[in-house]
PAMAR-175919 format. One line per field, with one value per residue (C-alpha): residue number from 1; z, y, x. Coordinates in Angstrom, 1 decimal, decimal comma. Layout:
PAMAR-175919
tivex = (NUM	...)
c3 = (Z	...)
c2 = (Y	...)
c1 = (X	...)
***
This chain:
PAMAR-175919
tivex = (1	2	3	4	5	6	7	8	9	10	11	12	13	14	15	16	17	18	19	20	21	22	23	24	25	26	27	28	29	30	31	32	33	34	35	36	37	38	39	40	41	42	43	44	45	46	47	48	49	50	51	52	53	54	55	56	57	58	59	60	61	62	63	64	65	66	67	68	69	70	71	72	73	74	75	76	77	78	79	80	81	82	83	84	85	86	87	88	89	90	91	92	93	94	95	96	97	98	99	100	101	102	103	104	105	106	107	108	109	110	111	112	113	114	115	116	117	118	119	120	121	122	123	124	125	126	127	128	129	130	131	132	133	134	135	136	137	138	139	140	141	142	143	144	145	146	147	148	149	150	151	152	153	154	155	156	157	158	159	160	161	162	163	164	165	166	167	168	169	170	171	172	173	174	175	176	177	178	179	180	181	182	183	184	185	186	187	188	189	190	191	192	193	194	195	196	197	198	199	200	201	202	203	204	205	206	207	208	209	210	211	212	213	214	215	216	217	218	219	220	221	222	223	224	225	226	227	228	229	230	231	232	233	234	235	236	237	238	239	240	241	242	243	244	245	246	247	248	249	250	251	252	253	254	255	256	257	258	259	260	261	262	263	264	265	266	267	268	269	270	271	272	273	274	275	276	277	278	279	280	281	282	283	284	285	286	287	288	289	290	291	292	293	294	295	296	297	298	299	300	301	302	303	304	305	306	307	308	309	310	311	312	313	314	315	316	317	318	319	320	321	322	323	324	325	326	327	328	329	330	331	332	333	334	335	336	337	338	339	340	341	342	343	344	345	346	347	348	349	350	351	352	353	354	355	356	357	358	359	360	361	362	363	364	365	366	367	368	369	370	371	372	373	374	375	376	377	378)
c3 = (-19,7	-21,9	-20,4	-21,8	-19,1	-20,9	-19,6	-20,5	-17,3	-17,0	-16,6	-16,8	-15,4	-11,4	-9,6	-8,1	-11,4	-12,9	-9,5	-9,2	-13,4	-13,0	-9,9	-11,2	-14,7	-12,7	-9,9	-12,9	-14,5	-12,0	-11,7	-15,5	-17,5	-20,7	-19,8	-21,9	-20,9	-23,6	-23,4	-25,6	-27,5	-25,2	-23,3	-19,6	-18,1	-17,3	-20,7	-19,5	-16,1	-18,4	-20,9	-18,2	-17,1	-20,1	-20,4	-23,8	-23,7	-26,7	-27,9	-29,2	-31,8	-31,6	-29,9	-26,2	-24,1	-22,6	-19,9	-19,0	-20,5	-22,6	-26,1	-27,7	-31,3	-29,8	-28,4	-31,8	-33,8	-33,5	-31,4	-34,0	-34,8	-31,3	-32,6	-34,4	-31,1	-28,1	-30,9	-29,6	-25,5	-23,6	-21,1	-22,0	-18,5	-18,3	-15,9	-15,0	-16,0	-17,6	-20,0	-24,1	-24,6	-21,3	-22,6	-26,4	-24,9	-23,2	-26,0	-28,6	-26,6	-25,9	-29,9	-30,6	-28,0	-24,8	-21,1	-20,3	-17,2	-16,0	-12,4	-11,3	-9,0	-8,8	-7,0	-7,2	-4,5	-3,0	-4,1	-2,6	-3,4	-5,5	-7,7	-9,3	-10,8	-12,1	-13,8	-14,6	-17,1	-18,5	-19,9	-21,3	-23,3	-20,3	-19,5	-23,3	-22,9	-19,4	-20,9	-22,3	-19,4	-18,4	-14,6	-13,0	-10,2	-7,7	-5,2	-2,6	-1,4	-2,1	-5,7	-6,1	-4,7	-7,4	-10,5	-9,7	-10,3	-14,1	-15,0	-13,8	-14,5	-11,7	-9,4	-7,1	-4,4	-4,4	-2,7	-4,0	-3,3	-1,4	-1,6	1,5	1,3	0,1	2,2	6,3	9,9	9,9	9,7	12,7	12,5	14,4	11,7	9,1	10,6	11,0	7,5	6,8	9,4	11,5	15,3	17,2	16,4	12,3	10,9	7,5	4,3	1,0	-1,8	-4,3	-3,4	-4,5	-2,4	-2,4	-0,8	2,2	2,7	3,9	6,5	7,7	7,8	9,8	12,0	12,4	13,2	16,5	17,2	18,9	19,3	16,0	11,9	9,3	6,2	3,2	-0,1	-3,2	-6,0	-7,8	-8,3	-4,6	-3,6	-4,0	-1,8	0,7	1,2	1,8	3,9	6,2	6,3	7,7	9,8	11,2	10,9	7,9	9,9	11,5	7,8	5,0	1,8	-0,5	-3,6	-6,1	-4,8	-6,5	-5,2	-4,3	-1,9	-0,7	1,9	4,1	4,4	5,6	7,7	9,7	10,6	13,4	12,3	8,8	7,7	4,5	5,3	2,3	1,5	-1,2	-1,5	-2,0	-3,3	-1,6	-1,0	-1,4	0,6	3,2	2,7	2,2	5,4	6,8	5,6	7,4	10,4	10,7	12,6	10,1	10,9	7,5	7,0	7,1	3,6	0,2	0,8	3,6	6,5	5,1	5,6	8,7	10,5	9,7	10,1	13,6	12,0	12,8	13,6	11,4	11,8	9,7	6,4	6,7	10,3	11,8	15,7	15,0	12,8	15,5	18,5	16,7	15,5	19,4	20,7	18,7	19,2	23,2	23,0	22,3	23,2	21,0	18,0	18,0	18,6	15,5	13,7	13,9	13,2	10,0	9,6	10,0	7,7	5,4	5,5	5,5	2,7	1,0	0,2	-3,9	-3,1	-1,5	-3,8	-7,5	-6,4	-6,3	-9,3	-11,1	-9,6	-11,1	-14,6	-14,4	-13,2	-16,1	-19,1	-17,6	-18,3	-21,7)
c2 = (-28,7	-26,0	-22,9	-19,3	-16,7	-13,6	-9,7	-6,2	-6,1	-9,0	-8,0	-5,4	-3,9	-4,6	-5,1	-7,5	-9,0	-9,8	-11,6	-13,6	-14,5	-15,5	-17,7	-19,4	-20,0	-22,0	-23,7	-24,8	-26,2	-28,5	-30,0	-30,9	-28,5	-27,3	-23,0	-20,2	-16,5	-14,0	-10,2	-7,3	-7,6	-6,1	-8,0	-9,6	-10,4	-13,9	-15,3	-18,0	-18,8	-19,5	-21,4	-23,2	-24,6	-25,2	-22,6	-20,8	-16,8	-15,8	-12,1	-9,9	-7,6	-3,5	-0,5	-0,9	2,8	3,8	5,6	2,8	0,1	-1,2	-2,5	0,2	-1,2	-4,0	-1,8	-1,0	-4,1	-7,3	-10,1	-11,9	-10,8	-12,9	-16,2	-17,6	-16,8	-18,6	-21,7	-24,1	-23,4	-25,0	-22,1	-18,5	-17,0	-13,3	-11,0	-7,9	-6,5	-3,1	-3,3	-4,4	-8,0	-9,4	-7,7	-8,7	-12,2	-13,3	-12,4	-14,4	-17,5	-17,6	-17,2	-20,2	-22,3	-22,3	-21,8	-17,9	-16,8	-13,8	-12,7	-9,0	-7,4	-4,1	-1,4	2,2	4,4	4,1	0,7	-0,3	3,0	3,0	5,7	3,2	1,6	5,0	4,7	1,3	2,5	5,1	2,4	-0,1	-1,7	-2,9	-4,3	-5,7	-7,5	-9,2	-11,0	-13,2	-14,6	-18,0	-16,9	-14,2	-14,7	-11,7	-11,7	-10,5	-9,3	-5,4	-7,0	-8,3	-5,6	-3,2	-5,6	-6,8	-3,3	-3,6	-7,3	-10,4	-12,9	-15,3	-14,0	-16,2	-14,8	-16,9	-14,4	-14,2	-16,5	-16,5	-19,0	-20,2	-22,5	-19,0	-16,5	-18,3	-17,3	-20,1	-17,1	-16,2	-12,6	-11,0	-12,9	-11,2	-7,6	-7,9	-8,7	-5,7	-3,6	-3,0	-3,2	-3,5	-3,9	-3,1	-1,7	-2,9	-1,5	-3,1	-1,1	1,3	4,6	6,6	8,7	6,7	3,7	6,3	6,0	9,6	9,0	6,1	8,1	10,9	8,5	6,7	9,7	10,1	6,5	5,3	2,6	0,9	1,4	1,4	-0,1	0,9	-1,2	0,1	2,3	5,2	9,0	9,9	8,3	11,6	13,6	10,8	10,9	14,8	14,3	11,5	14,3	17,0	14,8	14,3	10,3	10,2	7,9	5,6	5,2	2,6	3,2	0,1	1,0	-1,7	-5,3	-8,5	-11,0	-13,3	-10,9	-10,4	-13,2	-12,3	-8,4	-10,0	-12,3	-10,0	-7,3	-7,2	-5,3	-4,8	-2,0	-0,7	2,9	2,6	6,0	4,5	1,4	-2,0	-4,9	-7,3	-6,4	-9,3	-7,8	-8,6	-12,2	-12,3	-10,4	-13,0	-16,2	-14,7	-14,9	-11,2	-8,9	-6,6	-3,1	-1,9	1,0	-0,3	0,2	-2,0	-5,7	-5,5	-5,9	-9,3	-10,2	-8,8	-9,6	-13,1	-14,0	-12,2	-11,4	-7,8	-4,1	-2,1	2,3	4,9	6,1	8,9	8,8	9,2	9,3	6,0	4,2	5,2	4,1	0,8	0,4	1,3	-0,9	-3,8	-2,9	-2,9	-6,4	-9,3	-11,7	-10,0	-9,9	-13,3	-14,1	-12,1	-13,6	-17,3	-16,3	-15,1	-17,8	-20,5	-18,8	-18,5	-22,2	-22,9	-20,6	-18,4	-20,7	-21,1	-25,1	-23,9	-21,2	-23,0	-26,1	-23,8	-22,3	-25,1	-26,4	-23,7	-24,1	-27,7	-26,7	-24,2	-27,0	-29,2	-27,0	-26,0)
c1 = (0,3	2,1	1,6	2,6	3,1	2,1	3,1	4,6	5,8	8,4	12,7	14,2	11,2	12,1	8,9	6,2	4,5	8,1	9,1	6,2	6,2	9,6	9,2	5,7	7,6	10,3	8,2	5,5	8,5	9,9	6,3	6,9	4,8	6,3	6,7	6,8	7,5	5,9	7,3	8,3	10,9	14,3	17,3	15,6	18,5	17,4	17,8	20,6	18,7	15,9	17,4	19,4	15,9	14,5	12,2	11,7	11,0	8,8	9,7	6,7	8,2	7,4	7,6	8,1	6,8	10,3	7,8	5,3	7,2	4,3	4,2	2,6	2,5	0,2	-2,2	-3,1	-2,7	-5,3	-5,6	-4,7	-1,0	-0,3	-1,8	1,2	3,2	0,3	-1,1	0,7	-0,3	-3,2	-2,9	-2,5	-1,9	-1,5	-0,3	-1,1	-4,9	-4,1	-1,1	-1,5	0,0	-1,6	-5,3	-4,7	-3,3	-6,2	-8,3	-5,7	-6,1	-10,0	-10,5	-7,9	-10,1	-7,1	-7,9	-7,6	-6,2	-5,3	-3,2	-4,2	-1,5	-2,5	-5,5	-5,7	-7,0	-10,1	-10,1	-13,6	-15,3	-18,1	-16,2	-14,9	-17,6	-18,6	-14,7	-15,1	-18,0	-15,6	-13,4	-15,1	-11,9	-10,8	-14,1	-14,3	-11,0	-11,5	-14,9	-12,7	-10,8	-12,3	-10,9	-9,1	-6,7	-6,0	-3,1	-4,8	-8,4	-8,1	-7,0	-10,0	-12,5	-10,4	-10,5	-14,4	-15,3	-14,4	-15,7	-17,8	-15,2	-14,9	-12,3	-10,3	-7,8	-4,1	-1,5	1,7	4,8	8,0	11,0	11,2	14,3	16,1	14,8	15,0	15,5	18,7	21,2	24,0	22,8	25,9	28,3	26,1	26,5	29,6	30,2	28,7	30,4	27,1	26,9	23,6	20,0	19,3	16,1	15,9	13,6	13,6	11,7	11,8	12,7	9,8	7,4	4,4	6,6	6,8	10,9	10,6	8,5	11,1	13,8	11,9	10,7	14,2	15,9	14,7	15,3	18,5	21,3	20,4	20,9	19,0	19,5	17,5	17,8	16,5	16,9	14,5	13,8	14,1	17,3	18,8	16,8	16,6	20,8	20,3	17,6	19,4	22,4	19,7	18,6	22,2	21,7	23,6	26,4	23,3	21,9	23,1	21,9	22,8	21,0	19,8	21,0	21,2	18,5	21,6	22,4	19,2	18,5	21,6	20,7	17,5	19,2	21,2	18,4	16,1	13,1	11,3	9,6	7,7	5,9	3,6	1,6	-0,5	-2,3	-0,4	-2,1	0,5	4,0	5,8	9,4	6,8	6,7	10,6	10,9	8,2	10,2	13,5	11,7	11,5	8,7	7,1	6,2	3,7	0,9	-2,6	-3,1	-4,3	-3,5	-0,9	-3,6	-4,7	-1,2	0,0	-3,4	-4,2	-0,3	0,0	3,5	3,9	2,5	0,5	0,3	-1,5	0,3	2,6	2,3	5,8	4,9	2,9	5,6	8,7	6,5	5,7	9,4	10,7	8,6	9,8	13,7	13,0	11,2	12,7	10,3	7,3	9,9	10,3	7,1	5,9	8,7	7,6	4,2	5,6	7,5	4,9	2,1	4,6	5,2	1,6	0,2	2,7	5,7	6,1	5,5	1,8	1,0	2,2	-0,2	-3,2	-2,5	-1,6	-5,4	-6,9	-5,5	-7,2	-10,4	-10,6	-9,6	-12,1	-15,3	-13,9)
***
């Protein structure tokens, strides 16, 4: 198959949708399909790995929104200014349900007669509620748009409840992936921390620093927790207040803020720590540090918000509290630092549904199924 991968949101924006569009672009190429990624018009960064894996990235000239880093001059122009650019694609497979080139995308490819797919990774608050079919009426080009998807993937089953509210489109629920051969549990975690110049047990948090990822919280909850570090990876608008926060808190020396890491580095932070956490505030649709964390064999302490309960719950992988509940997120945190038998036991629970369902090598095959069920009705 020939298959263009279409999004705003691929590099330099950091984030989930330009993870998984990067990973599915190189899985569905070692299975022998001819892969496109289709973006605005800027420098990725993973030009030469592309190119290295013979895997063409298509640039969509215009005016990218420095703000939401959207093309903005394709939010005005036709469908039909992307034809020349998707023609010679069976797939056109967009990501992302509320940004320009994915919409006009899916729209290009069902007029030119191709198999329209798009991945949703995103909810809002209130996700189930009613209200939003209410909104969902107030913005009908969204609706418009979606009609002409042949099916619509969603990473996760709060994904689908928020993206149903907007269109009838078949919706089918494949999570997100995880490279499990990168990210494992096979690491000699004291030769790690020591690398790093850590001692003892390490809390680790992987995310963006911004409030509604809930690093606040962690550190407020941390600080009253002792004999271990944390580590907290990440970059964004709150970094700031977090270090003088972490100073107030007089845990400045037990906290290791490593700012924005390469994703080589990635598996051996994981490797080394003991515990995971991500404090979400607002709804998630996935979370896909989780699965990472999951693959290193690590237990997961989350907030029961969005998408992470499917995860944590039908895994048995970790501990879930109430957003922005620090007494609840240090008593769950404790209790996994004082128990070593229960975090290994969550730990290869994570580590076998990750094997099971969530590895790239699982997750690739059903989309790859999907494509060929939608080109055989058409």
């Amino acid at each position: 198959m020939r298959i263009a991968l279409v999004s705003d949101w691929y590099y330099p924006k950091i984030g989930g949708v330009a993870s998984h569009m990067h990973h599915l672009a190189l899985k569905l190429k070692e299975r022998g399909h001819d892969v496109a990624i289709v973006t605005n018009n800027r420098k990725t960064g993973k030009e030469k790995e592309l190119g290295e894996k013979g895997i063409d990235i298509i640039k969509i000239p215009g005016v990218v929104s420095p703000i939401i880093e959207v093309n903005v001059s394709y939010s005005l122009k036709s469908t039909k200014e992307l034809n020349g650019f998707l023609k010679a694609f069976d797939v056109i497979h967009s990501h992302h349900a509320f940004t320009p080139l994915a919409l006009k995308a899916a729209k290009a490819g069902r007029n030119m007669n191709k198999a329209t797919v798009l991945t949703t990774h995103s909810i809002s608050f209130a996700h189930e509620s009613k209200l939003w079919e209410a909104l969902g009426l107030t913005f009908p080009v969204f609706s418009k748009y979606l009609r002409y998807l042949h099916k619509i993937i969603a990473v996760s089953k709060a994904a689908r409840a928020f993206i149903e509210h907007f269109t009838d489109t078949p919706v089918e629920v494949i999570p997100n992936g995880v490279d499990d051969k990168l990210f494992t549990p096979n690491w000699n975690k004291e030769e790690l921390k020591a690398q790093f110049g850590i001692e003892g047990k390490v809390v680790l948090y992987v995310s963006r620093m911004s409030y509604r990822k809930g690093p606040h919280v962690l550190l407020n909850a941390f600080s009253k927790i002792e004999d271990a570090t944390l580590i907290m990876v990440g970059s964004g608008e709150i970094l700031p207040f977090l270090k003088a926060q972490a100073k107030f808190l007089g845990i400045e020396d037990r906290v290791k803020f490593m700012g924005y890491v390469e994703s080589a580095t990635l598996p051996r932070i994981f490797g080394m720590a003991d515990v995971f956490v991500l404090p979400s505030i607002t709804a998630e649709a996935f979370g896909i540090v989780i699965l990472e964390a999951m693959a290193s064999g690590l237990p997961v302490v989350a907030t029961n918000v969005g998408g992470i309960p499917e995860i944590i719950r039908e895994s048995e992988s970790g501990l879930l509290v109430s957003p922005g509940n620090e007494l609840e997120l240090r008593n769950a945190i404790e209790k996994l630092l004082l128990d070593d038998d229960l975090r290994e036991w969550l730990g290869n629970n994570g580590r076998k549904a990750v094997e099971e369902k969530y590895s790239w090598d699982k997750v690739v095959g059903r989309i790859e199924k999907t494509y060929e069920e939608v080109l055989s009705i058409m």
